[in-house]
N, C-alpha and C positions, 0 to 999 in steps of 0.2 A: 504494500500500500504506500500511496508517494500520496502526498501533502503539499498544496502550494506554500509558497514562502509567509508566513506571519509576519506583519507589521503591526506591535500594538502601541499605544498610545494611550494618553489619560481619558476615564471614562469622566466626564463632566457634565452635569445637568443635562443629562438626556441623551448625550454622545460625545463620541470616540472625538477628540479636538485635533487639529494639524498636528504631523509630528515638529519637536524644537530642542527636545532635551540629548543630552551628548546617547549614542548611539550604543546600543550592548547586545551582543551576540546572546541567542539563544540556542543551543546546543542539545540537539538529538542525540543520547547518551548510546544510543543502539548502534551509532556508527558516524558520529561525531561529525556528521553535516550542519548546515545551519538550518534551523529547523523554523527560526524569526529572529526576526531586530524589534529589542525593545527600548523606547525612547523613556529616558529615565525623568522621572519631576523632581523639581529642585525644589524650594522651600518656597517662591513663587507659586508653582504650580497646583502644589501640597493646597496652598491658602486657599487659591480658588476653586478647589474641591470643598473645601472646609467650610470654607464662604457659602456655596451649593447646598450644601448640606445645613447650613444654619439658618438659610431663610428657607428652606423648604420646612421646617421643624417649626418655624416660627409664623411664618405666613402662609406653608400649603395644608391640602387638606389629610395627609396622611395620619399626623397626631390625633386628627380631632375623629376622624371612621369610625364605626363601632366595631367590634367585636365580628360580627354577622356580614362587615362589609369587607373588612381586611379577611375573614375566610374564604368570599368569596377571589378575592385575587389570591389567593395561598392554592387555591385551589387551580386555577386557570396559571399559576408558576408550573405545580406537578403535571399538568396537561401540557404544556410546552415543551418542559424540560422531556419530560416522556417522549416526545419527537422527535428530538434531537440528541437522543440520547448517543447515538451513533458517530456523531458528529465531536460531541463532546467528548468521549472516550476517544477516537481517535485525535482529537488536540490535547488530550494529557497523556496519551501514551508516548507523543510524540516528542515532549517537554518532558517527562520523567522517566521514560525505560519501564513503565508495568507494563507487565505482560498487557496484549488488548482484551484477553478475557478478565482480567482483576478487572480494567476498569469499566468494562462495558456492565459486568455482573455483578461486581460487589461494591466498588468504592461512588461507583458514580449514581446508582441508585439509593445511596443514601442521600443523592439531596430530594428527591422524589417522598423519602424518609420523614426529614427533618418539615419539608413544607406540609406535607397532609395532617403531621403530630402537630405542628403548631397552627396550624387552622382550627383547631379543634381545643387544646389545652386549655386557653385562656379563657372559654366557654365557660367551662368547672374550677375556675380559679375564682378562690371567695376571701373576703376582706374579714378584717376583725372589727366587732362592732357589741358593747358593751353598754347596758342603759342601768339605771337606779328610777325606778317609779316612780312618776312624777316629779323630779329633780332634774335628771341629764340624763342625755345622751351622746355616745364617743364613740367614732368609727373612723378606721383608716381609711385615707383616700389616697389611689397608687395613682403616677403622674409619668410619663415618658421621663427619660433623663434626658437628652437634647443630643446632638451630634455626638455618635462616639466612632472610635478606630479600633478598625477589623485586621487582621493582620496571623493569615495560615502560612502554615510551613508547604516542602518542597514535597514531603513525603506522601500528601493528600491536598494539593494544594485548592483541587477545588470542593470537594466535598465537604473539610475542615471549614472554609468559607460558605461554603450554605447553612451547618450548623449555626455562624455566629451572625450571618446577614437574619435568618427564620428569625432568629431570637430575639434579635434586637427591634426587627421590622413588627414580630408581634404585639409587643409592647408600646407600640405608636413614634421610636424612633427614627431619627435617619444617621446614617453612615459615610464613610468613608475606609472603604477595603484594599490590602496590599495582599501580595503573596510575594514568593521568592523569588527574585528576577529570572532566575533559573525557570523558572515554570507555570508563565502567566499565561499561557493559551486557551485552557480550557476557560480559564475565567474569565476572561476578556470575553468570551462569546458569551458565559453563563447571565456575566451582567448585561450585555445586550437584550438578552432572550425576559431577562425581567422587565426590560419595559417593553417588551413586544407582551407579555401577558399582562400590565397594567400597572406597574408599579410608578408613582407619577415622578416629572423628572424632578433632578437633586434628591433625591431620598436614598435612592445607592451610587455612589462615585468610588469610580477605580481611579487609583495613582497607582505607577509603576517605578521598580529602580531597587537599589542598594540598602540595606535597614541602617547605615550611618548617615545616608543623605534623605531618603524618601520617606523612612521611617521612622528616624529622628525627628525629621517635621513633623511627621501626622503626630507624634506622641507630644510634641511640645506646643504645639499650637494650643493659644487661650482659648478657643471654643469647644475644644476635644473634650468630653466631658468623663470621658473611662475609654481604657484602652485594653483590649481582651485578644491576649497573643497566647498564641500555639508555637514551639520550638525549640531553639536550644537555651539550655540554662543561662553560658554564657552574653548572648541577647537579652537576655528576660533580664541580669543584671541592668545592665543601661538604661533599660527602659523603665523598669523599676525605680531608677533615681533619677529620669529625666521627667517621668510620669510625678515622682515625690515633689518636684522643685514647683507642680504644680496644683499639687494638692488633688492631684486624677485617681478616681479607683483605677484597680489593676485585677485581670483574669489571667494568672497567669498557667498555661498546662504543657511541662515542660518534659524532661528525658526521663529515661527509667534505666534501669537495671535488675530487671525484675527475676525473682530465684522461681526457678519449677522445680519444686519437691515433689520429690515418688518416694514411697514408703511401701516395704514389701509387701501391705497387705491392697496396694493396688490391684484393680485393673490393668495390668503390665501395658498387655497388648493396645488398651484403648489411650494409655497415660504417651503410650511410644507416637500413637497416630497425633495425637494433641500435641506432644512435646513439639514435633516438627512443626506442625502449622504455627505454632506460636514462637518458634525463632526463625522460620527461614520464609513464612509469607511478608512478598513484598520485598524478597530479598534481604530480610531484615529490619529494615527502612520502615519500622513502625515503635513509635514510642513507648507502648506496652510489649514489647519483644519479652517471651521467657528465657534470655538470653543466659542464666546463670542456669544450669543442669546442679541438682542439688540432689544426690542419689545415696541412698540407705544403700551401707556399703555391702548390706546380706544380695540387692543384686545390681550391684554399679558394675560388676564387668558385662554381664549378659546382656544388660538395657543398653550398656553403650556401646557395645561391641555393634548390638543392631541397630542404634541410630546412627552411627556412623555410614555402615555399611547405605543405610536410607538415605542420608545425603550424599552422600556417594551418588547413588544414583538419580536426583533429580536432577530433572531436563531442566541447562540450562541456554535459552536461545532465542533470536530476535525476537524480541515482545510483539510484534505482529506474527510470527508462528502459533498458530492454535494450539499446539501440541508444546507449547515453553510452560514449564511451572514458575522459574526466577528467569528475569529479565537483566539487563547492565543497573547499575547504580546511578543513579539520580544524576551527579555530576563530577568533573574529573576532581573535584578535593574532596565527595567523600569514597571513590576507589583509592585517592592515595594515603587517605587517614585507615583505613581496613589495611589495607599495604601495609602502612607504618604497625600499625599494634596487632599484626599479626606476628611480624617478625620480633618485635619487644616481645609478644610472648614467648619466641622460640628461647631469648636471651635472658627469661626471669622464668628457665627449665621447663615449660609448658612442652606436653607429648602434642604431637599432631596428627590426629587419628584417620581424618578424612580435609578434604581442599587442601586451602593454605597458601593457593596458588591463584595466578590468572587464572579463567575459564579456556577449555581447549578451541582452537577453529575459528577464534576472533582476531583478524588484523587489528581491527579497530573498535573503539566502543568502551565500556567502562564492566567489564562483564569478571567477575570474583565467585570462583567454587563454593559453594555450601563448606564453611570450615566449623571442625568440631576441634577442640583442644580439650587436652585432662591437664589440668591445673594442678600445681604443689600444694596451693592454698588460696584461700580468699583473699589474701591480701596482694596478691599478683595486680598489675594493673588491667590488663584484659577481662577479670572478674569486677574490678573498678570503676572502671569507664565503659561510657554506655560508645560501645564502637559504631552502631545503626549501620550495618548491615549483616550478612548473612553468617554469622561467626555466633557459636556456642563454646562456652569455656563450662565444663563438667566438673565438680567439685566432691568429693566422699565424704560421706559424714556417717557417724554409730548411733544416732536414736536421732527423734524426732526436735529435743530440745536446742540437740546443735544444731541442726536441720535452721531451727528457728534463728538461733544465735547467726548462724552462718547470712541468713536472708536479712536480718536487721544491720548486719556489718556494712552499710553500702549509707552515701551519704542522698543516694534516693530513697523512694516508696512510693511510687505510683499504682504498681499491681504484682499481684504474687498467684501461682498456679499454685496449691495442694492435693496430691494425690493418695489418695489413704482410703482404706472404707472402716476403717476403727475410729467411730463417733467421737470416742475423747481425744483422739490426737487432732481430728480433724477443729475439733472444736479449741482445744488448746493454739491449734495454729492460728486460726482465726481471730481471737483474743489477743492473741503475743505479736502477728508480725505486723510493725508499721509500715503499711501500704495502705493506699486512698480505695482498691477495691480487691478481692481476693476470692480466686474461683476455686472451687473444690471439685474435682473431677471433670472439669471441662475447660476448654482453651476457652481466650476472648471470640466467639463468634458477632456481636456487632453489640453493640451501646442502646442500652435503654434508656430515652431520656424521662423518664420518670423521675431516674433517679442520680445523684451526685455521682461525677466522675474527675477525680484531682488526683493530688500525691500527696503524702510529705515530704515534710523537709525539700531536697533541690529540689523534688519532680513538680514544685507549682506553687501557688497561693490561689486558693479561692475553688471554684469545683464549675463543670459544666453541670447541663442535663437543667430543667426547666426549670424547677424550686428554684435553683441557686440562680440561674438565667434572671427570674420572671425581680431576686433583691438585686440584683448585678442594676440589672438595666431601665428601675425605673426610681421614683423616688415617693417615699411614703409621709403622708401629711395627714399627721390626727387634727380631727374635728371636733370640738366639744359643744355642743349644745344646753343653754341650762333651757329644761322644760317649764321651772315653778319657782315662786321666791327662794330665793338665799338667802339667810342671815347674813349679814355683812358688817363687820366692826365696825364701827365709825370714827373712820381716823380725825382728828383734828379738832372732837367735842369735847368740851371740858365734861367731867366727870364718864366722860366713856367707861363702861365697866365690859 
């Protein structure tokens, strides 16, 4: 499949504006063509997005909709995108190296996802409201927050941005959205396709570019009112203190290094099918990766002897082959950081069971073997560091308690896999390991936004999923009403008693 050349550009009250900003290569990681030129926004640019976005909040009719009328465009977004869905998976496979069935099947049907759940949510979302008989009445009343900045990573860059565009839009906001210069194609069409289903202009604006130039502005800009990024820790710092100097809330949902524990009295066979999907989908390239193997050493040779030999064998090959499991890496700095802390593991005595190496048959492209290593210990850096991509580091432990000790060692928690079918251990694990969510016998298969999805410690501040979304993104104003006389002291009378 061949793709004409992308040209994108800042999306601004209602359309794509001439190109002006200095010029960036977008790079087909499948075999390192140009795959678009994106024209980067400078702090200029940035504003009159911002600008966009602040009188559509203030003077268009999106804040003020009801409920009943923003469903109805929530619902006519999932009818479009539905359409196009072809389209869009082939402009993010194009920008990121997923396979084209990841994104046509799993990643990019989650914005289909996110818009039907939030046409509907807000529906059954009820306020606090408290009265005393005849005296008062006191009820909350929740209020858009005003312009804020959207800002997904490379790994999922359009679907992660559907999630925080739904959330924000359901609540009566408007926006301003970045992804990774690396990988703005889907999204450039995706924001298109929302005001071709109805979304009025200024309410979503894309800026594109660099997160020291493009992203710096959006986050510093006085109108930005919250800023909710997906990414790496080291980002989330910056923004974190560029976002402070302005007094901005922060969503931040950042890296993992997440432990898969198996405990002998697993399901071997079904812990081994999950273990894989949860380090080598997406080639790795996903922020909940079970990238830490945390194996009860009654059977760490037998489990790892066979997940090896299973990475071993995944197909890995042009993301438009139907028959690829793992596609190339996203872009050539994160093959050369796999690179790098593959070999630092060879150097801090890591065994190398399976990959470790370039992929065989590629001239070109950014394309790394399914690597498993056995580790000395957890404190190697490769157990350490979240690498993102397709690399598992296997670690031996004697009971469940280390098991634990082992997965808290890490200066994340975002998510933790437990494998066990003995209810106390499982339960003990669940209680002891600090992570934001924690599956027992089953891999991440997709996100419920019912309910909160964060880290501790590095992997974030704040949580997705709708609760935490619906205090994120609006603002809450108690109302008190007196119904009946009050007593009232009488300031200022002589003899007041």
């Amino acid at each position: 499949m061949t793709l004409a050349h992308q040209t994108v550009t800042s999306f601004i009250d209602g359309a794509f504006i001439p190109a002006r900003g200095p010029a960036l290569d977008v790079v087909n990681p499948a075999d390192e063509s140009l795959a678009g030129t994106l024209h980067e926004a400078d702090a200029a640019e940035v504003a009159a997005a911002v600008d966009s976005a602040e009188k559509a909040f203030r003077t268009g009719s999106w804040p003020g909709l009801s409920v009943a009328e923003r469903k109805q465009v929530f619902r006519r977004i999932a009818d479009v995108v539905r359409d196009n869905l072809d389209e869009l998976a082939a402009l993010e496979t194009a920008a990121t190296g997923q396979p084209i069935r990841y994104s046509r099947f799993i990643q990019l049907p989650r914005i289909l996802a996110n818009f039907e759940f939030y046409a509907e949510w807000p529906s059954y979302a009820l306020e606090t409201a408290a009265s005393e008989r005849g005296r008062g009445l006191r009820y909350v009343l929740r209020e858009p927050l005003g312009p804020v900045a959207l800002i997904s990573p490379s790994n999922a860059p359009t679907a992660l941005a559907s999630t925080k565009i739904a959330a924000a839009l359901a609540f009566g906001n408007t926006c301003v959205v970045k992804t990774s210069e690396n990988t703005p194609l889907a999204l450039a069409r995706f924001v298109e396709l929302l005001h071709m289903a109805g979304v009025p202009d200024g309410v979503v604006n894309m800026v594109n570019g660099r997160g020291d130039v493009t992203g710096d502005a959006m986050v510093r800009h006085p109108a930005i009112r919250a800023v909710s990024f997906t990414g790496g820790t080291a980002t989330a710092r910056h923004i974190a203190a560029a976002a402070g100097a302005g007094l901005k809330r922060i969503d931040l949902e950042l890296g993992g290094k997440s432990a898969n524990i198996v405990m002998p009295s697993a399901d071997l066979d079904r812990a081994l099918d999950a273990a894989l999907i949860a380090v080598f989908t997406n080639s790795g390239q996903q922020c909940f990766a079970g990238s830490r193997l945390v194996l009860h050493r009654a059977i760490a040779e037998d489990f790892l002897g066979r997940f090896a030999e299973r990475a071993e064998a995944i197909r890995v090959g042009h993301p438009y082959d139907e028959a690829a499991e793992n596609g190339p890496l996203a872009h050539a700095n994160s093959y050369a950081r796999v690179e790098r802390m593959v070999a630092e593991a060879r150097e801090d005595g890591c065994a190398i069971l399976a990959g470790g190496a370039r992929a065989d048959g590629f001239d070109k492209g950014y394309y790394f073997r399914p690597t498993v290593v056995r580790a000395p210990s957890n404190d190697v850096r490769i157990c350490q560091e979240e690498v993102f991509g397709p690399v598992a580091a296997a670690i031996v432990v004697d009971s469940m308690e280390e098991a634990i000790a082992v997965a808290n060692r890490s200066r994340y928690g975002l998510v933790s896999y437990v494998w066990t079918n003995d209810l106390a251990e499982a339960m003990r694990a669940t209680e002891s390991i600090e992570a934001g969510w924690i599956h027992v016998n089953t891999p991440m298969l997709a996100l419920d936004p019912r309910f909160p999805f964060g880290g501790y410690k590095e992997s974030g501040v704040g949580r997705d999923g709708a609760p935490a979304a619906r205090q994120f993104f609006t603002e809450e104003k108690t109302i008190n009403y007196a119904l009946g006389g009050v007593d009232l002291p009488k300031v200022g009378i002589q003899g007041n008693q």
